[in-house]
C-alpha positions in Angstrom: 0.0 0.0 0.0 1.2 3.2 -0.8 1.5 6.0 2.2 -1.1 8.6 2.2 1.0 11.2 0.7 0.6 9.1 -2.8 -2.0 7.3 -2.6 -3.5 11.2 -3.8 -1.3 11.4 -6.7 -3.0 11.4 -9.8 -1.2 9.6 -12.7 -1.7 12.1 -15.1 0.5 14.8 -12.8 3.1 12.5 -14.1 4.7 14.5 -16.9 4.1 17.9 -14.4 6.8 16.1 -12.2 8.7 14.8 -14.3 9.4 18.5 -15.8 10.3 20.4 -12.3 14.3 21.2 -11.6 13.8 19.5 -8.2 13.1 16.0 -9.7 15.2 16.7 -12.8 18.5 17.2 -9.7 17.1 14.0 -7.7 17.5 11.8 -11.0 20.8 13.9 -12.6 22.3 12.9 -8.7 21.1 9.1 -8.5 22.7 8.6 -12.0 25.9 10.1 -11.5 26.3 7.5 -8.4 24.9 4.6 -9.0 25.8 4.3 -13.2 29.6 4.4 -11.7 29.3 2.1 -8.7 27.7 -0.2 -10.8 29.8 -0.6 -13.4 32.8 -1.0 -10.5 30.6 -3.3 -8.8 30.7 -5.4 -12.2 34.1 -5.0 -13.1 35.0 -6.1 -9.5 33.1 -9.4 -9.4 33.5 -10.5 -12.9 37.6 -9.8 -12.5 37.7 -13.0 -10.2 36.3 -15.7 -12.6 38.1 -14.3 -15.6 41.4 -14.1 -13.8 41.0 -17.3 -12.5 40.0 -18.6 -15.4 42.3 -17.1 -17.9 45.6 -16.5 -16.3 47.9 -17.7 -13.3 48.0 -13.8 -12.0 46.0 -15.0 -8.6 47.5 -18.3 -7.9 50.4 -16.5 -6.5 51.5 -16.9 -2.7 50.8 -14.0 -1.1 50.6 -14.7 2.9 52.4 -18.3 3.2 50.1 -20.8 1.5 47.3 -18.2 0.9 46.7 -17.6 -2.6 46.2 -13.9 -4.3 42.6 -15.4 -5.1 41.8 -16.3 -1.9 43.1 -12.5 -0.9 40.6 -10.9 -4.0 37.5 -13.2 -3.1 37.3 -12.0 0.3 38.1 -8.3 -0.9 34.5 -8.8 -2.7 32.9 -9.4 0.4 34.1 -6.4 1.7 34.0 -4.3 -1.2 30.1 -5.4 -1.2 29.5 -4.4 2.2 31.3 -1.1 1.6 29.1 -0.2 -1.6 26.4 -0.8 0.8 27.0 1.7 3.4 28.2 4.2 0.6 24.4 3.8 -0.6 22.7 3.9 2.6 24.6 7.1 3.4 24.0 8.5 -0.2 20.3 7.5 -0.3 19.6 9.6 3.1 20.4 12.6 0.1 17.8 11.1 -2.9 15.1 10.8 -0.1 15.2 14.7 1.2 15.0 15.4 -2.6 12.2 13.1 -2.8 10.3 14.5 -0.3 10.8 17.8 -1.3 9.4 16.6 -4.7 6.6 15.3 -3.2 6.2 18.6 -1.1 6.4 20.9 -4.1 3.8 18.8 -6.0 1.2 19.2 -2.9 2.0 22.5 -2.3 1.0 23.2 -5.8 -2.2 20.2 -5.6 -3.4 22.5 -2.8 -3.1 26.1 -4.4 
């Protein structure tokens, strides 16, 4: 169910929203983060298995018997984590301009 602040929104406002500055920023922001940390979030995992698979580069000792692959799978856990709390702290951002969105669009419902 939708909260009560949209469950008022009329579908054809759509294109009204759409066209504002403040929603126009929100989308400009999300894309400039997330088209980047995706395509390092691909690079990053897809590196292991074609590595692995195509060269010795990561069977080499690095700590005693542990293996450069061993070192680079874990990195992914950590580097998954750490996308994570980039996001959370980033999305905190794309919600106030959300809201503000939503503010401007009732503000202007109820004029």
């Amino acid at each position: 169910m939708l909260p009560k602040k949209q469950q008022n929104f009329e579908h054809s406002r759509y294109s009204e929203v759409v066209n504002t500055n403040t929603f126009q920023q929100l989308m400009a922001e999300k894309k400039r983060f997330i088209l980047p940390m995706t395509v390092f979030f691909l690079l990053f995992y897809f590196s292991l298995p074609i590595l692995t698979a195509y060269t010795d580069v990561l069977n080499q000792n690095a700590i005693g018997d542990i293996t450069w692959a061993w070192i680079f799978a874990f990195a992914q856990f950590i580097m998954t984590w750490a996308l994570c709390m980039i996001y959370t702290k980033r999305a905190k951002r794309f919600d106030e301009l959300a809201e503000k969105v939503i503010a401007d669009m009732d503000k202007e419902a109820s004029s």
